[in-house]
C-alpha positions as CSV (number, residue, x, y, z in Angstrom):
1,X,17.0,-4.8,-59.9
2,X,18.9,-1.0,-60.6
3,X,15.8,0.3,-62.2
4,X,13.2,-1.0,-59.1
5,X,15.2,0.8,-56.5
6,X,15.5,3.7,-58.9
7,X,11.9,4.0,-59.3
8,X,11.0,3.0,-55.6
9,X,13.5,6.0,-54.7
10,X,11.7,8.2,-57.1
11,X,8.5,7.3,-55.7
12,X,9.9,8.0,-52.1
13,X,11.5,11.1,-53.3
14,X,10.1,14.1,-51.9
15,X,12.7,17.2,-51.1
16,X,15.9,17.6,-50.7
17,X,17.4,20.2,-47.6
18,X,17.8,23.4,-48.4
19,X,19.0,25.1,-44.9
20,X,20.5,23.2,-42.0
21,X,20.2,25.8,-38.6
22,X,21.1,23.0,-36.0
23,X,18.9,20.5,-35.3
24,X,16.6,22.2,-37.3
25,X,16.6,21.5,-40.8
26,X,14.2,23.2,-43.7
27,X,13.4,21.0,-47.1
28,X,12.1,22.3,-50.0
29,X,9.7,19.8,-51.6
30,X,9.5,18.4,-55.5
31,X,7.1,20.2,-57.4
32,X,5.1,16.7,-57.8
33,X,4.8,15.6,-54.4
34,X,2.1,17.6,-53.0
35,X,-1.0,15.1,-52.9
36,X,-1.8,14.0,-49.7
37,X,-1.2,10.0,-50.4
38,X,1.1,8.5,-52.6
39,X,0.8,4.5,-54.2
40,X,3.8,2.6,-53.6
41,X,3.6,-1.2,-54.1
42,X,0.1,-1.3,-54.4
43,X,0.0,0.3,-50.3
44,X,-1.6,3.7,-50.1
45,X,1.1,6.0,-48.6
46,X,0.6,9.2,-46.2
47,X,2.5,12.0,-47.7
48,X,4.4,14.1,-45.3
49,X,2.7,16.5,-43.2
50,X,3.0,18.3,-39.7
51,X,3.5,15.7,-37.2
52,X,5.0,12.9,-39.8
53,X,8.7,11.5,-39.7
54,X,10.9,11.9,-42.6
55,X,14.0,10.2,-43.8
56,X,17.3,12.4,-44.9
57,X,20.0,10.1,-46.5
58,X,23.3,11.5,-45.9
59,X,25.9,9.0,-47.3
60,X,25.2,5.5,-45.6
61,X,23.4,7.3,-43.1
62,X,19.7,7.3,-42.5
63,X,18.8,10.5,-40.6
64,X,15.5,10.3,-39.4
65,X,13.7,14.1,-38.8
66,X,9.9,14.6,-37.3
67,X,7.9,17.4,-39.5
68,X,7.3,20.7,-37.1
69,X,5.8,22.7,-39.6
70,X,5.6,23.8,-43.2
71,X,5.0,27.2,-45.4
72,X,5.6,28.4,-48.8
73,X,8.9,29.8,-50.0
74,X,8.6,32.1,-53.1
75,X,10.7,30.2,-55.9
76,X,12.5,32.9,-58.1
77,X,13.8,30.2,-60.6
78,X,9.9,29.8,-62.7
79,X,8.8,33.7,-62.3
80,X,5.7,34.2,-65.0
81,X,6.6,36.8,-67.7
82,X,3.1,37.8,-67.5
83,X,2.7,38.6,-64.0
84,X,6.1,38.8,-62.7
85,X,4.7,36.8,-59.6
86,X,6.9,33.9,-58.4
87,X,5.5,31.0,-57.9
88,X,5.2,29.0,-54.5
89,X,7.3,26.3,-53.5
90,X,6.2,24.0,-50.3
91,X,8.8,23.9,-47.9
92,X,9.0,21.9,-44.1
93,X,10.6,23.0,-41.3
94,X,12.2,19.5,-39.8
95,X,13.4,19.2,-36.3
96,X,16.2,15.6,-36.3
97,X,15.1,13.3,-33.5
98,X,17.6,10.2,-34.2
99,X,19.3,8.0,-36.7
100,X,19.0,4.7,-38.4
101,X,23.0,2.6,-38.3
102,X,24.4,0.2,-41.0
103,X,22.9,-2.7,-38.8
104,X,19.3,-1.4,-39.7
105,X,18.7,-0.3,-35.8
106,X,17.6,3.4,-34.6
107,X,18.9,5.1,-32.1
108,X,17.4,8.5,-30.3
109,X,19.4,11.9,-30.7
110,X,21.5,13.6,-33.0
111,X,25.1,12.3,-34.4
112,X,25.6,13.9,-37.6
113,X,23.6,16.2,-39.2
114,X,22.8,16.7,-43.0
115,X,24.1,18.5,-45.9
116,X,22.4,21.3,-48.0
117,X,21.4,19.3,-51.2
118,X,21.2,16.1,-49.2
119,X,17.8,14.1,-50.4
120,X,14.6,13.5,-48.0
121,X,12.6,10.4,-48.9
122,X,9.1,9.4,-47.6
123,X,9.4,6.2,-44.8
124,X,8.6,3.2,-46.2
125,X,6.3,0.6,-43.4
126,X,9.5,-1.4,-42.4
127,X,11.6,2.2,-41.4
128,X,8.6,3.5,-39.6
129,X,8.5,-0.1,-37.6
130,X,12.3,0.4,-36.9
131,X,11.6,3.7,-35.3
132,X,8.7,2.4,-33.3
133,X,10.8,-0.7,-31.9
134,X,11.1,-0.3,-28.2
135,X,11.9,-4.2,-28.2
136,X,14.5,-6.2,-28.3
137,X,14.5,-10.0,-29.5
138,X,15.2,-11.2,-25.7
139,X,13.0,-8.5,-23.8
140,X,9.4,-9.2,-22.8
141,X,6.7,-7.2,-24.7
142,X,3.4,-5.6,-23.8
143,X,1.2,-4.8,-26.6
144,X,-0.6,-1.8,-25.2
145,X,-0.8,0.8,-28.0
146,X,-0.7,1.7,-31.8
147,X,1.3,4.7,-32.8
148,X,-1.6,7.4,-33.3
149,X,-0.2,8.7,-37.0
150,X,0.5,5.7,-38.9
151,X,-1.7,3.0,-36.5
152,X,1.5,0.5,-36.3
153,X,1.5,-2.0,-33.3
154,X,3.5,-0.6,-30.6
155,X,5.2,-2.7,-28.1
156,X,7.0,-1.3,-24.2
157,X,9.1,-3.3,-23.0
158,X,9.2,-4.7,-19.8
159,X,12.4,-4.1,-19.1
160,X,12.8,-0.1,-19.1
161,X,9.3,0.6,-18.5
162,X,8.0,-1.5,-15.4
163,X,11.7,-1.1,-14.2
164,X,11.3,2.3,-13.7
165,X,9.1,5.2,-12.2
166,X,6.7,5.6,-13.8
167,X,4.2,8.9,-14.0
168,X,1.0,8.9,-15.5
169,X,-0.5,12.8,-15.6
170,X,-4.5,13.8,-17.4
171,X,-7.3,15.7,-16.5
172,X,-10.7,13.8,-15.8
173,X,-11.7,11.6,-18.7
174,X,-8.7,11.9,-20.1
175,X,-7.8,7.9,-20.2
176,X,-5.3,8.1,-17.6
177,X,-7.1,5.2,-15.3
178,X,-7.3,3.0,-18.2
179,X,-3.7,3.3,-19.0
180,X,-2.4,2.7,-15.7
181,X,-4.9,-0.2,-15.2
182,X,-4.2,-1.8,-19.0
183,X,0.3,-1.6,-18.2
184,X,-0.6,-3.3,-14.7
185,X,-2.8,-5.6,-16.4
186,X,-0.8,-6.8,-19.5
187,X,2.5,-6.7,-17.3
188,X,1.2,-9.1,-14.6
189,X,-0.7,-11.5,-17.6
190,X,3.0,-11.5,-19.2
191,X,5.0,-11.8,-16.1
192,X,2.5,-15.0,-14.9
193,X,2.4,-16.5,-18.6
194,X,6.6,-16.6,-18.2
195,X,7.1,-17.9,-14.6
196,X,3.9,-17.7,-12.7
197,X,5.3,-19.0,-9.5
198,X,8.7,-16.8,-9.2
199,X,6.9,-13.6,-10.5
200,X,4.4,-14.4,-7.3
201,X,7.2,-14.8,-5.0
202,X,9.7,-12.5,-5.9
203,X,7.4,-9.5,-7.1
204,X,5.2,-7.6,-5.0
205,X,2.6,-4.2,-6.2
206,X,0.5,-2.5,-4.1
207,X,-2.2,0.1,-5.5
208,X,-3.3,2.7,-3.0
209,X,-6.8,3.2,-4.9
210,X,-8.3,6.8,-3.5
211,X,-11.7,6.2,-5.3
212,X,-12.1,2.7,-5.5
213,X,-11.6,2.0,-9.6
214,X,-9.5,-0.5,-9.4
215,X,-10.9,-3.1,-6.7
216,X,-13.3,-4.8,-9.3
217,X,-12.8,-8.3,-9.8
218,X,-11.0,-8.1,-12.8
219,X,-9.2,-5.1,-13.1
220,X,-5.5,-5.2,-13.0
221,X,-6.0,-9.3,-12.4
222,X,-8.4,-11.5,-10.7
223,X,-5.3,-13.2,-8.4
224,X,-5.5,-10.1,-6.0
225,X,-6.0,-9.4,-2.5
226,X,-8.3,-6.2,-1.9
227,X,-8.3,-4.7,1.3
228,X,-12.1,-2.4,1.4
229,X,-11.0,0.2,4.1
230,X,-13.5,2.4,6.3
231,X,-13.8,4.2,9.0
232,X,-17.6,5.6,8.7
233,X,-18.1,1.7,10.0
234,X,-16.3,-1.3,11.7
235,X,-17.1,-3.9,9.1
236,X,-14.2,-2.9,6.7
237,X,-11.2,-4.9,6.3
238,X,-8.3,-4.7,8.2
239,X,-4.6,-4.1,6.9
240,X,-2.4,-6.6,9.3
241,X,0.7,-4.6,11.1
242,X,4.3,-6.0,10.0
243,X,6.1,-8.5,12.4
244,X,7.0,-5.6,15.5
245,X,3.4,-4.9,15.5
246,X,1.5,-1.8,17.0
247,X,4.2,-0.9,19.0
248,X,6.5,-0.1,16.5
249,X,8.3,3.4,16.4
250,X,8.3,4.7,12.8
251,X,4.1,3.3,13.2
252,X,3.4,5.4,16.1
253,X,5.7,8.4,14.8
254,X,3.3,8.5,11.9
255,X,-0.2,8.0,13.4
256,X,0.6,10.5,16.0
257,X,1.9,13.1,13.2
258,X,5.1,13.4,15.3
259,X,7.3,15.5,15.0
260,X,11.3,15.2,14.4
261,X,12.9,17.3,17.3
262,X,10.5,16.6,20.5
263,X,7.3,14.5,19.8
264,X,9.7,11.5,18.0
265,X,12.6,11.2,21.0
266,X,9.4,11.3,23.0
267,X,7.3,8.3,21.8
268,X,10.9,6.7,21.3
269,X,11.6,6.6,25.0
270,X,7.8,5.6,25.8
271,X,8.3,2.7,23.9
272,X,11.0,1.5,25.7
273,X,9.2,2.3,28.6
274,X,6.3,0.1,27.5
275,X,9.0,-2.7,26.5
276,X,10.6,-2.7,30.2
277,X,6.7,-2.9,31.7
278,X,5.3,-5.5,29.7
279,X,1.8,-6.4,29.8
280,X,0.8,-8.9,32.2
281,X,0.1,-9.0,35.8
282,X,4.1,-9.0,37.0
283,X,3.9,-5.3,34.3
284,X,0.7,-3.9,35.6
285,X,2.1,-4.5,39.1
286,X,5.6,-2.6,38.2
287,X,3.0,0.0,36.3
288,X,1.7,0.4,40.0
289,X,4.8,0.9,41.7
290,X,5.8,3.9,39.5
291,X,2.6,5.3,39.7
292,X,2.7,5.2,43.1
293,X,6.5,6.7,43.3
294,X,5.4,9.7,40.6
295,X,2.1,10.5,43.1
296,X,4.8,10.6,46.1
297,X,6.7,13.4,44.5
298,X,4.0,15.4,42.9
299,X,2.4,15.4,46.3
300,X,5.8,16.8,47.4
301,X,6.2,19.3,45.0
302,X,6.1,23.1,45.2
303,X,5.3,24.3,42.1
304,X,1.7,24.6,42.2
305,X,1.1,24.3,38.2
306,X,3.4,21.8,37.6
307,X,1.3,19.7,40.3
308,X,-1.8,20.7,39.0
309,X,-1.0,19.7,35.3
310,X,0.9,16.4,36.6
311,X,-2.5,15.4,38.6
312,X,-4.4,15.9,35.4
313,X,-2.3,13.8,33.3
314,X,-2.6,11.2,36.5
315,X,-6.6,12.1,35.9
316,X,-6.2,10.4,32.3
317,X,-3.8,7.3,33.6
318,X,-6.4,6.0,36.5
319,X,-10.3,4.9,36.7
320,X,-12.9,7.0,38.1
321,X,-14.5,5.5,41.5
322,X,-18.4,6.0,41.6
323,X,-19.6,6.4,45.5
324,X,-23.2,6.5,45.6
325,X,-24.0,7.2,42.0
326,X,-21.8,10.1,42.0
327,X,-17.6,10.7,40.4
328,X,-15.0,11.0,43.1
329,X,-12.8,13.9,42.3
330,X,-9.3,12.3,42.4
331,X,-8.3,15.6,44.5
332,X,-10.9,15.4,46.5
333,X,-8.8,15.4,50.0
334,X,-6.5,17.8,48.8
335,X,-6.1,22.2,48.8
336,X,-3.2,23.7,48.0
337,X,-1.5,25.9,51.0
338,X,-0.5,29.5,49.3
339,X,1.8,30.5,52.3
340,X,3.3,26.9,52.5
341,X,3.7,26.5,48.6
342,X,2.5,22.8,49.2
343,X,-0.3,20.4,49.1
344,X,-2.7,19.6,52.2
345,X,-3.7,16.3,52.7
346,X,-6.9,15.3,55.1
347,X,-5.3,18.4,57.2
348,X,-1.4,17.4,57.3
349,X,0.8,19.0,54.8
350,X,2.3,16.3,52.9
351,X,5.6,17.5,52.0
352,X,6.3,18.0,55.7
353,X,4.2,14.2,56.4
354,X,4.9,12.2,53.3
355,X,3.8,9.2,55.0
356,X,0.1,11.0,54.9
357,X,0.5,10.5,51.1
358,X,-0.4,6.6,51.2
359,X,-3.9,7.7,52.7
360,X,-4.8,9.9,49.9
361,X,-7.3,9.2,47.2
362,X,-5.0,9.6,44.4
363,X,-2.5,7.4,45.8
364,X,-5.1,4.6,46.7
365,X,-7.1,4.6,43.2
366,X,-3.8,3.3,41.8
367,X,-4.6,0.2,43.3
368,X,-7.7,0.0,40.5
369,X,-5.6,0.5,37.5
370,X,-5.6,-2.2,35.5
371,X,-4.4,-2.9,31.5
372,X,-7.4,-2.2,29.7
373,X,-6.0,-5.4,27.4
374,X,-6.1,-3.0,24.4
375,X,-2.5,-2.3,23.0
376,X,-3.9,1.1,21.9
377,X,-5.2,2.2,25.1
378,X,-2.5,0.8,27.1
379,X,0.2,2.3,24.8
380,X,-1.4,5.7,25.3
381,X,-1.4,5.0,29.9
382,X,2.3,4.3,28.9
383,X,3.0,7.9,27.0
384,X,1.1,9.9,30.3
385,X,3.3,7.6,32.5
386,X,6.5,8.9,30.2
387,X,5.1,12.3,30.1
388,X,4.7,12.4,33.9
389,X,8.2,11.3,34.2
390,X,9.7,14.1,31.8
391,X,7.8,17.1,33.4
392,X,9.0,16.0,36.9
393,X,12.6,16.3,35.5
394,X,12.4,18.6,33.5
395,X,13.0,16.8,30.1
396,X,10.2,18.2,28.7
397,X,6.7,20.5,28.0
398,X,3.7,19.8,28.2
399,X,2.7,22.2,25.0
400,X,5.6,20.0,22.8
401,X,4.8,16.5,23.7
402,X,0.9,16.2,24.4
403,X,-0.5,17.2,20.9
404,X,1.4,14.1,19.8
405,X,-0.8,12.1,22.5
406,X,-4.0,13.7,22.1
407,X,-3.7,13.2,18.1
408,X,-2.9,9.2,18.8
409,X,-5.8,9.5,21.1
410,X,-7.9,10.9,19.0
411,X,-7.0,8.5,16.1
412,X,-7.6,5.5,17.9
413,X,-11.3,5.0,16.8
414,X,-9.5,5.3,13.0
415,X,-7.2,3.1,13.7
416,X,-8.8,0.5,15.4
417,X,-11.3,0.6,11.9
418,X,-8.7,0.5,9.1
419,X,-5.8,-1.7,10.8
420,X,-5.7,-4.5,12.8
421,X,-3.0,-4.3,16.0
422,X,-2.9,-8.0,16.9
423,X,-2.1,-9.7,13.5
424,X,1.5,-10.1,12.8
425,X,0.8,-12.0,9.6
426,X,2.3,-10.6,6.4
427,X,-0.2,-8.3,4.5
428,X,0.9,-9.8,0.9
429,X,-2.0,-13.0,0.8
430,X,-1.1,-12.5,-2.9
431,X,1.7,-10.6,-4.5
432,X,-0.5,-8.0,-6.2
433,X,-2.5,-6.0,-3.3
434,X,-5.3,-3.0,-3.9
435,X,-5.6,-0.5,-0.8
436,X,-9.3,0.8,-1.5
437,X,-9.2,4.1,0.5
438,X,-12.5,5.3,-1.3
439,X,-15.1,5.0,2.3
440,X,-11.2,6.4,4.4
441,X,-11.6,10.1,6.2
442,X,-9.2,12.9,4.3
443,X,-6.9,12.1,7.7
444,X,-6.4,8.6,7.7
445,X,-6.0,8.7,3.7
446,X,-2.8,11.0,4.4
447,X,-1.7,8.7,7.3
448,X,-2.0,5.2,5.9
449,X,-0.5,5.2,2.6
450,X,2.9,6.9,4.3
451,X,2.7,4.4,7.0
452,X,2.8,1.3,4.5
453,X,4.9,2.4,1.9
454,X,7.5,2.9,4.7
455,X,7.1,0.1,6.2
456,X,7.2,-2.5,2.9
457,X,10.4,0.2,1.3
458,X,11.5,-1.0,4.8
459,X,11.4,-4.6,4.5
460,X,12.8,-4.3,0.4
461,X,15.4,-2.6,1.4
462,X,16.1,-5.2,4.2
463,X,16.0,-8.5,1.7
464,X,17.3,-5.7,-1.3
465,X,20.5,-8.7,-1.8
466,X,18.0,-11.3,-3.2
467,X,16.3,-10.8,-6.8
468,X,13.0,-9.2,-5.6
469,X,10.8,-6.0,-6.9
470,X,8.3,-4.0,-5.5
471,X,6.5,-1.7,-7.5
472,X,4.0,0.8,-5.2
473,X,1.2,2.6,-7.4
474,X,-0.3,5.7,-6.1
475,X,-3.4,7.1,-7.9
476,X,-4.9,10.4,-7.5
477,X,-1.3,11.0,-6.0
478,X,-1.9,14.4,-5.5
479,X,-4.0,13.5,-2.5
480,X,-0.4,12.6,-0.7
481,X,2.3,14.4,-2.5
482,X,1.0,17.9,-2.8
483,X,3.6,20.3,-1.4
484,X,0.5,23.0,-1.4
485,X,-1.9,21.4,1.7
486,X,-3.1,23.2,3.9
487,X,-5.1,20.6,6.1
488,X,-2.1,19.7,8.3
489,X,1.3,21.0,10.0
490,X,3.8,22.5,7.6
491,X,6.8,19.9,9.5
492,X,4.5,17.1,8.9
493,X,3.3,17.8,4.9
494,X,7.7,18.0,5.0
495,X,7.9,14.5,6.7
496,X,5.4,13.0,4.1
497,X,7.1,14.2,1.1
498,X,10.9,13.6,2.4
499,X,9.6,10.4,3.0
500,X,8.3,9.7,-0.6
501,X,10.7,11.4,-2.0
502,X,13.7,9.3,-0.7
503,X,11.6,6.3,-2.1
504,X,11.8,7.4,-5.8
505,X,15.7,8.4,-5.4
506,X,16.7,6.2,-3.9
507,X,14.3,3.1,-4.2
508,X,15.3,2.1,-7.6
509,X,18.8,0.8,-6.2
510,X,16.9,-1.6,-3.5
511,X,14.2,-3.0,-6.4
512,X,11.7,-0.4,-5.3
513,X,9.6,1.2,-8.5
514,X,6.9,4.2,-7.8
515,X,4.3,4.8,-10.4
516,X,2.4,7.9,-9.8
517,X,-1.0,9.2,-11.6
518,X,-2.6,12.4,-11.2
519,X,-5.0,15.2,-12.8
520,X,-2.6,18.3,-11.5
521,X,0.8,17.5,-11.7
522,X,1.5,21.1,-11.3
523,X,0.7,20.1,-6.9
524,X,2.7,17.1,-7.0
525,X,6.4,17.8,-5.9
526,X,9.1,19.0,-8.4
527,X,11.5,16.4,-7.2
528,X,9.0,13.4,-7.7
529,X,7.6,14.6,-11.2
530,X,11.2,15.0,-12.2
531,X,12.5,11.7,-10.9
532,X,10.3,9.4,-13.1
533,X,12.0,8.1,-15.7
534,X,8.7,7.3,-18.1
535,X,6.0,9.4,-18.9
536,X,2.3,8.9,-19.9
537,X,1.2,12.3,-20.9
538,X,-2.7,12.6,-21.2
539,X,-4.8,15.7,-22.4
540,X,-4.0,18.7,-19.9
541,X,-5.6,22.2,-20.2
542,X,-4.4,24.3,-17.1
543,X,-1.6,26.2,-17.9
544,X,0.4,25.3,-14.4
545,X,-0.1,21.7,-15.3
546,X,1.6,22.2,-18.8
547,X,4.3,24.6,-17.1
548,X,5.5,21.7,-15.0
549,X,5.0,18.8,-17.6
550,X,7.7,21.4,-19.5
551,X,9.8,21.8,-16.9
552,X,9.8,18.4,-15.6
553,X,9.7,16.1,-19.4
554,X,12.7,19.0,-20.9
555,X,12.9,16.0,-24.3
556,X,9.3,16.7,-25.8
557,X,9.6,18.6,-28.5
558,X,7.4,21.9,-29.0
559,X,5.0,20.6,-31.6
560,X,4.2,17.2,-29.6
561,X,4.2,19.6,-26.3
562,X,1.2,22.1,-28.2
563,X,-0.7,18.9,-29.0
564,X,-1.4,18.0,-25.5
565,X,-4.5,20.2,-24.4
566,X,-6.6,18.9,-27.7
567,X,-5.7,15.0,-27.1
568,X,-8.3,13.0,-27.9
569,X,-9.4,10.5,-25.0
570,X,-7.2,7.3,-24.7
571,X,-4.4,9.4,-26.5
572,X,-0.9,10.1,-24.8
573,X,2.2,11.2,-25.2
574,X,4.9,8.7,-24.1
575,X,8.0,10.0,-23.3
576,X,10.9,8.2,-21.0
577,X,14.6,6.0,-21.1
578,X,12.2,2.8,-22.6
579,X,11.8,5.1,-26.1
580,X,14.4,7.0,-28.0
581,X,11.8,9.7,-28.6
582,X,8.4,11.2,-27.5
583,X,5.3,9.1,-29.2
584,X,2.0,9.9,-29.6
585,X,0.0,6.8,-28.9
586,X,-3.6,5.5,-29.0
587,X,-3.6,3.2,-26.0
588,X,-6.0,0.4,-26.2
589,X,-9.1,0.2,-24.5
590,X,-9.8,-2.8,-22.3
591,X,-12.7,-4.8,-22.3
592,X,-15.8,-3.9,-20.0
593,X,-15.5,-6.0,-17.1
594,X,-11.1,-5.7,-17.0
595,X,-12.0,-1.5,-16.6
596,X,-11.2,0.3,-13.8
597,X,-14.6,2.2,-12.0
598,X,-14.2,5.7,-13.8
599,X,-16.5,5.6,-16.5
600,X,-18.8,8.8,-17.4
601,X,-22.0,8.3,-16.6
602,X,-24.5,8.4,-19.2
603,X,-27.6,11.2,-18.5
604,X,-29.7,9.3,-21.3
605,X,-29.1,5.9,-19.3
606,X,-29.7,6.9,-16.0
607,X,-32.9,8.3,-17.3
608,X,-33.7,6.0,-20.1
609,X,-36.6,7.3,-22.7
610,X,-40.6,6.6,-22.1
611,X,-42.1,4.0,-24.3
612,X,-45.3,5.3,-25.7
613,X,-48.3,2.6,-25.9
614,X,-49.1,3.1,-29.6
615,X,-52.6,1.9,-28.8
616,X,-53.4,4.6,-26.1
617,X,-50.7,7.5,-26.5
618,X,-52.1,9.7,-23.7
619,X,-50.5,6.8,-21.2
């Protein structure tokens, strides 16, 4: 029994340290272990190399070291008589990236370190499976990847990983959408194969999919709802609003890019204004009763622009009258008196004869309004109503408050295409949901993924006391968290972000878990990128991209940190709180019809080869 560990130690055997600096550790290798493969047990061993582990036994202890580099130190103890050359003795420069306990189990970091003369051994197949053992006996696997150096089975956890944020960065082609598609996809098989109904009830994902990858059938799972937004048509689907409806303020706030100081106290007081109203006849009849009282003191006023402006927001409240095939002006029985500073009505000056006011056409075309029975449209008669009512006292300006209404106007045609106003109903048919933005205008793809996350980070953090998750998934994220647009108002790319970037800090306490994926992490906010506690780092070439991988992922080590522009596809480094250390992992590839839509085209397919008649070759 003595002499089969002796010789499986000799076999192992391959250095012993020679300089400890830190955490970094040199080892000067035996004379006979050199080859590139070693037999052990009848297995064919890798010998140590750049980018292997190693083991260092101090005592009891197993210190476990990753190989950085190597070179050749001269060895003055064998120097030729002949040639007074010394020879060359291989030596590796070892950076320690955790231990291995009395129990058997590893453990990330550094406790102890070694001791000059202290012996390095080659890992045998059941210490390389300890240090790639994310799991636990009573945690839920997912079998995702092999470790790219020695090919072992690797298994995430569940527990750690789908916990947490998550961030996913690689250029085009890189693999990224397969391995945010393949964790979704094993994650909801394993959570359904344990407890299908409480998984269903108690967890809820959304993807918000900018190019439509993952609404096929069978990516991510079958048991999905998909809603196919548009606005280049009206036969898209519709995303249901929550319980409070359109008339919601955080809703309108967003779709009218409001701001915080002016355009938000705004819409919150035309709100209430539209809650005291109503919207049936009793409402349109009070509608008519402060229209009629606003007309009454414009008519009176003698500010000439301030009446002007005020009949022109009246001009957008009330229906135009057709006589004789022609528009009649609203003002069309009124001039304004210079000397008098005041309006002129059918010959009387109506400040001095208010009762003169009733027989005006503006005043009598109120009698015409009517609801147009569109809560869009009658939300946006409600704001000029509100706005009429703060310019007359003073509460406001017309330059602060009515880009907020002309943007909610102008988004109406949008909005009307990708949500739907009138259904209450929950927007979860299924617990996993797929927002397919791909056919949504650049505007409406910045609004709606805000508005919903806000809304369903809402509602978790309202029913946060019962056991419930909910796990958003933005690809292509830097289409929504860039700090570096341009397209829209500096306040509002602020709004957006805060907003998201509340979620991942302080989500994770309410059951909310953000995964993010993106080509050019170097756009996406600091404070996001740093907040995730995993990372899925795929093959990145643009120096500002690596920059802010460094900056944000501080634990990957230099070596691993080089390796990422030359990745091959479907490799990544993973790095987060479910590992004890960076891995370099070959994640597997799903099956054809289970991929997400971001395959390379083939040139030679899409224009496939002539077949020659050998019988007539000029055809």
């Amino acid at each position: 029994m003595i002499d089969a560990r002796l010789q499986q130690e000799a076999v192992l055997r391959v250095g012993e340290v020679t300089e400890v600096t830190g955490r970094n550790i040199s080892v000067t290798m035996d004379k006979d272990k050199n080859l590139s493969e070693l037999f052990f047990n009848g297995d064919l061993i890798r010998n140590v190399a750049v980018g292997s582990y190693i083991e260092i036994r101090k005592g009891f202890f197993s210190l476990i070291g990753k190989v950085d580099g190597e070179f050749a130190r001269p060895d003055m103890t064998y120097v030729s008589e002949a040639s007074k050359v010394p020879n060359l003795k291989r030596s590796l420069s070892i950076t320690l990236v955790g231990y291995v306990d009395h129990s058997g189990t590893f453990y990330g970091g550094t406790k102890e370190l070694p001791l000059v003369g202290n012996e390095a051994y080659l890992l045998t197949s059941e210490k390389v499976h300890q240090i790639h053992n994310l799991v636990s006996e009573d945690t839920i696997p997912l079998n995702v990847a092999v470790s790219d150096y020695e090919g072992f089975e690797i298994n995430l956890p569940v527990d750690g990983l789908m916990n947490s944020h998550i961030a996913i960065f690689g250029n085009t082609g890189s693999g990224k959408s397969n391995t945010v598609a393949l964790l979704y996809q094993s994650y909801i098989k394993a959570m359904r194969q344990r407890n299908q109904n409480l998984f269903d009830q108690r967890v809820r994902i959304v993807f918000f999919d900018f190019n439509g990858e993952y609404s096929r059938k069978n990516c991510l799972t079958s048991e999905k709802t998909v809603y196919n937004l548009s606005t280049r048509h009206d036969q898209g689907d519709k995303v249901p609003l929550s319980n409070s409806g359109f008339l919601d303020f955080e809703t309108i706030a967003i779709l009218a890019d409001a701001t915080e100081k002016t355009q938000r106290p705004f819409i919150r007081r035309a709100l209430d204004e539209a809650k005291r109203i109503g919207n049936d006849l009793r409402g349109q009849e009070h509608l008519h009763n402060i229209l009629r009282m606003q007309i009454k003191q414009i008519l009176q006023m003698a500010d000439k622009e301030r009446a002007t402006l005020l009949i022109d927001y009246m001009r957008q409240l009330l229906p135009e009258r057709i006589e004789e095939g022609v528009s009649v002006p609203l003002d069309i029985d009124l001039e304004w008196h210079n000397t008098m500073a005041e309006f002129k009505g059918n010959g009387n000056f109506l400040r001095s004869h208010p009762d003169e006011i009733l027989n005006t056409e503006l005043y009598r075309r109120v009698d015409r309004f009517q609801f147009a029975k569109d809560i869009i449209l009658d939300f946006i008669s409600i704001c000029y109503v509100q706005l009429v009512w703060d310019v007359l006292s003073n509460r406001a300006q017309n330059e602060h408050i009515a880009p907020a209404i002309n943007k909610l106007k102008s988004k109406q045609g949008d909005i009307r295409k990708v949500l739907d106003p009138l259904n209450v109903r929950d927007m979860f048919d299924k617990n996993v949901i797929v927002i397919n933005l791909h056919d949504v205008n650049i505007e409406m793809k910045k609004t709606l993924p805000l508005l919903i996350s806000k809304r369903i980070y809402q509602e978790q953090k309202d029913r946060a006391d019962t056991a419930t998750a909910l796990t958003i998934v933005i690809d292509e994220a830097h289409n929504i968290l860039s700090n570096e647009s341009s397209r829209e108002a500096e306040s509002w790319k602020d709004y957006r972000l805060e907003t998201f970037e509340e979620i991942i800090k302080e989500g994770r306490k309410f059951g909310v878990f953000v995964t993010v994926s993106s080509q050019r992490p170097s756009d996406i906010s600091q404070t996001i990128t740093s907040q995730a506690h995993n990372y899925f780092i795929h093959r990145l070439i643009n120096h500002r991209d690596l920059q802010s991988i460094a900056t944000a992922v501080s634990y990957i080590d230099k070596i691993t940190e080089e390796s990422i522009p030359t990745l091959p596809t479907g490799t990544c480094i993973f790095s987060g709180m479910a590992g004890q250390m960076p891995m370099k992992l070959a994640m597997r590839a799903l099956p054809d019809m289970q991929q997400p839509k971001s395959m390379t085209r083939k040139l030679s397919e899409i224009v496939p080869s002539v077949q020659v008649d050998s019988n007539n070759p000029e055809i």
